[in-house]
VOGU-3710 file (C-alpha; in Angstrom, 3 decimals, decimal comma):
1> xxxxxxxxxx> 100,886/125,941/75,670  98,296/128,323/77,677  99,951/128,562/81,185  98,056/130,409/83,895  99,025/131,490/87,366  96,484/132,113/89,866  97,197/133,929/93,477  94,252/132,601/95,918  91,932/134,147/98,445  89,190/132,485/100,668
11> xxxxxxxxxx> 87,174/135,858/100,199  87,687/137,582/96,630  86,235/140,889/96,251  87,107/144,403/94,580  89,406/145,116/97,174  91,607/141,682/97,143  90,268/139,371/94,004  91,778/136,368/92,310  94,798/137,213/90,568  95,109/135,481/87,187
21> xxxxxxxxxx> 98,127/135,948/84,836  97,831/134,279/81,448  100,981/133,332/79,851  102,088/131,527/77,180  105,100/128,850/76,973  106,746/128,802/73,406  109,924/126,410/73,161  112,074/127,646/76,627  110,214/130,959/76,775  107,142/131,865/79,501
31> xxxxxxxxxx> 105,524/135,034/78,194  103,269/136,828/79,925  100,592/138,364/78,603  97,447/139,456/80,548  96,716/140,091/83,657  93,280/139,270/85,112  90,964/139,786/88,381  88,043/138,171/89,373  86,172/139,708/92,488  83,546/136,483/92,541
41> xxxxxxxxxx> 84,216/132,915/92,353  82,089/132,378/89,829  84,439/133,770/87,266  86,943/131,490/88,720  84,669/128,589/88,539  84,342/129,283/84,811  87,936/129,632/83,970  88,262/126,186/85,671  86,036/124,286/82,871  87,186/126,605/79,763
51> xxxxxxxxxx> 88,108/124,025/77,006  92,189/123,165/77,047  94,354/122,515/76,749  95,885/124,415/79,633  98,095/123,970/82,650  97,213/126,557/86,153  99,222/126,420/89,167  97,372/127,664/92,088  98,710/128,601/95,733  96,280/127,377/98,368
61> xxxxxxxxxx> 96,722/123,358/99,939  94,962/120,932/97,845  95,158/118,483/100,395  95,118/118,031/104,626  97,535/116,490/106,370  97,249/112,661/106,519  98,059/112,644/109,836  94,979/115,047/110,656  92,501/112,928/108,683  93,428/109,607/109,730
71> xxxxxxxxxx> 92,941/111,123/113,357  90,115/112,677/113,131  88,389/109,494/111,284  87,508/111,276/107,559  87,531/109,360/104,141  91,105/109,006/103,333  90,311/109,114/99,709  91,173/113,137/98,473  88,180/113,649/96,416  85,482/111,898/99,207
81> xxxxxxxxxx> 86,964/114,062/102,247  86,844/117,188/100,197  83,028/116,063/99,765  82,637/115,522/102,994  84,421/119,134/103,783  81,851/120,632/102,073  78,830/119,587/103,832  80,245/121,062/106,721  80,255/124,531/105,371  82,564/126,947/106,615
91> xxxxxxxxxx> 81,467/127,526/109,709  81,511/124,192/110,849  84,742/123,539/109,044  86,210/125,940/110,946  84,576/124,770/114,328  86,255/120,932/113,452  89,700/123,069/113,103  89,134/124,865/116,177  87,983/121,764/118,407  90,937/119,484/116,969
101> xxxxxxxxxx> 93,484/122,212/117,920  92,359/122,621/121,468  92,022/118,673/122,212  95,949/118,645/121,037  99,076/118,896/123,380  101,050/122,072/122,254  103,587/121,562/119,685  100,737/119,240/117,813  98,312/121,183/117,444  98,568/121,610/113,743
111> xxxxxxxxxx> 100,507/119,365/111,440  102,161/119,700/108,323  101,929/117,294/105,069  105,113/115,766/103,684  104,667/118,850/100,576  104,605/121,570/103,316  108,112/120,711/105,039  109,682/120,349/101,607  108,634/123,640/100,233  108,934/125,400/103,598
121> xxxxxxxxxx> 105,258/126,134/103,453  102,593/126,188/106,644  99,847/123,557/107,737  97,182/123,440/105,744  94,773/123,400/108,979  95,878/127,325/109,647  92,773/129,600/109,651  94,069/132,379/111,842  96,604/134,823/110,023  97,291/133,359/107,201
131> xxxxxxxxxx> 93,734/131,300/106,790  94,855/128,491/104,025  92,752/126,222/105,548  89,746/128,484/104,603  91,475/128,577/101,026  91,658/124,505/100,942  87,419/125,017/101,984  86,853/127,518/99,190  89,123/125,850/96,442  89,065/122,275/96,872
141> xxxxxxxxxx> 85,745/121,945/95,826  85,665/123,823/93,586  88,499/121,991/92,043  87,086/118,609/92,367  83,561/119,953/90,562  85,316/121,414/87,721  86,499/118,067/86,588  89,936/119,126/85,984  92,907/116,400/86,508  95,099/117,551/89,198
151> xxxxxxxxxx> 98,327/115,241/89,317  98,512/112,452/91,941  94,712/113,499/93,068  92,200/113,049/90,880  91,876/112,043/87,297  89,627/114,669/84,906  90,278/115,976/82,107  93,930/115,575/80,280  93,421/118,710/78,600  93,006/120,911/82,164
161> xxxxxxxxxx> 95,704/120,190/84,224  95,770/122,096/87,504  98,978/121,938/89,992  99,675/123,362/93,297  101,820/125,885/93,758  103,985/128,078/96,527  105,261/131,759/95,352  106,923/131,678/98,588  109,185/128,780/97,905  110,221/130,393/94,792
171> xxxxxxxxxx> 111,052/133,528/96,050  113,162/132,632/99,031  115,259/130,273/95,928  115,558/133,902/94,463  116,220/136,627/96,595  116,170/134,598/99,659  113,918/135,138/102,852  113,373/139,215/101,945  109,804/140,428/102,958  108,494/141,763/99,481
181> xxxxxxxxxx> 104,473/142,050/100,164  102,195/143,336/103,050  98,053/143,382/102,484  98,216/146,235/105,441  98,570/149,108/104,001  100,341/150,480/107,059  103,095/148,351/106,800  103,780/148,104/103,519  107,542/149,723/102,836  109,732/151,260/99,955
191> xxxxxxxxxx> 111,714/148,162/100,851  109,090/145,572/100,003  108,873/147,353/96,909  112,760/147,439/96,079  112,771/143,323/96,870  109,691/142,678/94,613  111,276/144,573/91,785  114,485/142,904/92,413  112,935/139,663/92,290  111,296/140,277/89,107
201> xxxxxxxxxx> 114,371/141,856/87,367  115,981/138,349/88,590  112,984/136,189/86,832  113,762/138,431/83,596  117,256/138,175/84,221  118,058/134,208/84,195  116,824/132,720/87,657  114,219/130,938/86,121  116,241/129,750/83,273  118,784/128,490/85,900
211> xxxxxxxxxx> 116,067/126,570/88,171  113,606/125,677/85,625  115,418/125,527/82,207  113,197/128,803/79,958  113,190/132,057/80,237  110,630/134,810/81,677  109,416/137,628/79,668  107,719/140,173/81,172  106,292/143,671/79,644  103,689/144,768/82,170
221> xxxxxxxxxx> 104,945/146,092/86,035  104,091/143,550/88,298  106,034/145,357/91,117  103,897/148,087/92,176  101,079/145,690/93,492  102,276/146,195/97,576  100,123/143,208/98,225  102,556/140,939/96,036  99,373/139,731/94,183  100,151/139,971/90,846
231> xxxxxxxxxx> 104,295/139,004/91,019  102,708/135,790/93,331  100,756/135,022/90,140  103,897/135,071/87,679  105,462/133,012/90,350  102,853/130,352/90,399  102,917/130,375/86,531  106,603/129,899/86,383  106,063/126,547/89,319  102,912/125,973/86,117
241> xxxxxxxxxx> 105,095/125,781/83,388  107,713/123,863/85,159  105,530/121,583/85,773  104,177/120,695/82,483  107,541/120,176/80,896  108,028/117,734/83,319  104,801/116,133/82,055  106,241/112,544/80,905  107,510/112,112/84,570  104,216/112,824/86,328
251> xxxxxxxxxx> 104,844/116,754/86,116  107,674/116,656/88,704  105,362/114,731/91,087  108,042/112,828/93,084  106,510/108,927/92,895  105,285/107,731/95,758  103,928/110,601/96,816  100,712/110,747/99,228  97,591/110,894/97,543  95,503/111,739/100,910
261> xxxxxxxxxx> 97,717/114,774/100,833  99,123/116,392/97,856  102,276/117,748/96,420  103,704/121,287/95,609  105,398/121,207/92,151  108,638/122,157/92,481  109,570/121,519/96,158  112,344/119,623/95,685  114,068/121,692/93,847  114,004/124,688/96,640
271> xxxx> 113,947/121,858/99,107  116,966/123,446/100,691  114,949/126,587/101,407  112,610/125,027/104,113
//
């Protein structure tokens, strides 16, 4: 089975693209195989309707909080608010973000789906720092136009599957809560680089045959990438491949999860982690 692993940005370019990693899942082995970039979203937006069949775990929020669209009055069906997110355009998507934060008492401001607090991930409203909410702008869409079926949100195609996924969550199962990327290139450190080849050498090693059940085989250096990029890709193709051997039991998908908001494969298995 084709199993890709995609780290996302709300701006690719030459400097900071998509990072794809195309692997391949024989019996209880993950092998990876190529690494890709894509500077545009265009190339992104092709991979997305390539033929399957194929499974892609991505790490940007599908989904909002319910508790933010029920609020501030939007559909509450996933695939009509992410319409109506798109009309807005990004400016004015981030101007509804801005006004709903300041009209909150502190300590509400932003708010965190059921998926987030499981995998120890942050609200999906966030567009300062680290901006997912400006990845859930750029990639929702973009999802929902491809057609793809994306487990307990919308029903595509059975032969594209595409998941959510959190590097993070995985890596803090694995080597704990040791910084191993920095996008500044002033504070990037010989120690970042010692964790992310530790955490690979533990991937190779077993810890994804411990959590997950297969093995990892890597050939190509994912550890010299300071921005984490390219090991964040492996990691969301190792959530990815978890995922679809969990396929008969809606890919790991506990059940009555929210379909306003989303799930993160795998987060109750590093629930602990949060």
């Amino acid at each position: 089975m084709k199993i890709y692993g995609i780290d996302f940005t709300s701006r690719p370019s030459s400097r900071k693209p998509l990072t794809c990693l195309e692997c391949n899942l024989e019996g209880d082995v993950l092998r990876a195989e190529a690494l890709i970039e894509w500077s545009r979203f265009e190339a992104f937006e092709a991979a997305l309707i390539r033929p399957g069949p194929w499974i892609v775990g991505i790490d940007f929020p599908f989904g909002l909080p319910r508790k933010f669209i029920e609020n501030i009055g939007w559909p509450t069906q996933w695939a009509n608010y992410v319409e109506y997110v798109r009309t807005l355009g990004r400016r004015g998507f981030r101007g509804v973000l801005d006004a709903y934060r300041s009209s909150r008492p502190a300590g509400d401001k932003e708010h965190r789906r059921t998926t987030d607090i499981a995998a120890g991930s942050i609200s999906p409203q966030k567009i300062y720092g680290t901006p997912v909410g400006l990845m859930f702008f750029e990639g929702a869409p973009r999802l929902r136009d491809s057609g793809v079926t994306i487990p307990g949100l919308l029903a595509g195609d059975p032969a594209r599957i595409v998941v959510e996924t959190y590097p993070g969550m995985l890596a803090r199962s694995i080597i704990g809560r040791r910084s191993y990327k920095e996008d500044t290139k002033s504070k990037q450190t010989t120690q970042q680089h010692q964790a992310r080849k530790d955490l690979l050498a533990e991937i190779v090693d077993g810890a994804a045959k411990a959590l997950y059940g297969f093995n990892v085989s890597v050939v190509m250096d994912l550890t010299a990438d300071p921005s984490g990029d390219q090991l964040d890709a492996l990691l969301c193709a190792i959530q990815a491949a978890s995922a679809w051997r969990l396929r008969t039991s809606s890919f790991g998908i506990p059940e009555g999860t929210d379909s306003v908001e989303g799930w993160i494969v795998g987060a109750t298995i590093t629930k602990s982690c949060s």
